[in-house]
RODREN-783585 format. One line per 3 residues: number of its first residue (from 1); their letters; for each residue y, x, z of C-alpha. Coordinates in steps of 0.02 Angstrom, whole numbers, plus 32768, in hexadecimal, padded with zeros to 4 digits. Each point is the difference from the previous one (the first is absolute). Layout:
NUM) A) Y/X/Z ~ ...
This chain:
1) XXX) 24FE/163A/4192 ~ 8007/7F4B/7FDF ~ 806E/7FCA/7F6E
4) XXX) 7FEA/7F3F/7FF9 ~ 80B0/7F96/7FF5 ~ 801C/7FB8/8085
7) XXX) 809E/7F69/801B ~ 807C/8006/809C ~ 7FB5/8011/80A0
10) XXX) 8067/7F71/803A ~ 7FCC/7F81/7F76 ~ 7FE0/7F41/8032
13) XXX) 7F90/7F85/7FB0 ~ 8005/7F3C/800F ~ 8088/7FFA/8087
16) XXX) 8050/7F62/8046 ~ 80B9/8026/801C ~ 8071/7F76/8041
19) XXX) 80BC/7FFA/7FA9 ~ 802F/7F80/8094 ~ 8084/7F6D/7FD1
22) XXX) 803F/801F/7F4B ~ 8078/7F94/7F85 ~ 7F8F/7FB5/7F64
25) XXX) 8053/804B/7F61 ~ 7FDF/7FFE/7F39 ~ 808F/8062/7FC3
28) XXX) 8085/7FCD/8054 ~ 7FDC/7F58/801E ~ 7FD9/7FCD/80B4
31) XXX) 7F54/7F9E/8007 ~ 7FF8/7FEE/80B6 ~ 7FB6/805C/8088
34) XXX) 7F73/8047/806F ~ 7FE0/8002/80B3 ~ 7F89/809B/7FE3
37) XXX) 7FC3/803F/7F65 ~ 7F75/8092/8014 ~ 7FB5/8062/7F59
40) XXX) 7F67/8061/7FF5 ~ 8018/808D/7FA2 ~ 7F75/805D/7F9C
43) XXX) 802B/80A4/7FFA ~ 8095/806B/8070 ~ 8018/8082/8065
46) XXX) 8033/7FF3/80C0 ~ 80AC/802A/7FE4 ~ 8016/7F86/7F74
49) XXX) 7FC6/7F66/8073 ~ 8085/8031/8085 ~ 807D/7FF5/7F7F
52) XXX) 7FC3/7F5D/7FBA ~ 800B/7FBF/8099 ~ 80A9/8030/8040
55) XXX) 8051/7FC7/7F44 ~ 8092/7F98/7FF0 ~ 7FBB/7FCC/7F62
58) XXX) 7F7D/7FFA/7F8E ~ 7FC1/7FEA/7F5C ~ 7F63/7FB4/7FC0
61) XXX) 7FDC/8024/7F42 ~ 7F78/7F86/7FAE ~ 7F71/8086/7FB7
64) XX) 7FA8/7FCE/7F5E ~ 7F40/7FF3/8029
C-alpha cells in the first residue's frame, strides 16, 4: 500500500490564462485599460483556471518577496 501525499489530480503549473479586455484599476480609481491582459499562474487546479477566466473581476494582491 502506498502512503505518499499526493496534491489534486487536476493541479496546473506555470499556466498562461488570458483575462481578455479588462478596466485598469488601483482601488477605485480608473487607470485606463487593456485590450488583453493574460497571467501565468504558478500554481491552480483546472477548475480554478476556468473560473479565472470567466470572472467579472479580479483582484491582484502585491506578495512580499
Amino acid at each position: 500500500m502506498c502512503k505518499d501525499i499526493t496534491g489534486p489530480v487536476d493541479k496546473v503549473t506555470n499556466a498562461w490564462v488570458s483575462l481578455g479586455p479588462r478596466i485598469i484599476m488601483a482601488g477605485s480609481e480608473v487607470l485606463g485599460t487593456a485590450d488583453n491582459i493574460s497571467i501565468k499562474v504558478a500554481e491552480s487546479t483546472k477548475q480554478e483556471l476556468v473560473k479565472l477566466g470567466a470572472a467579472h473581476e479580479i483582484r491582484l494582491v502585491k506578495m512580499e518577496e
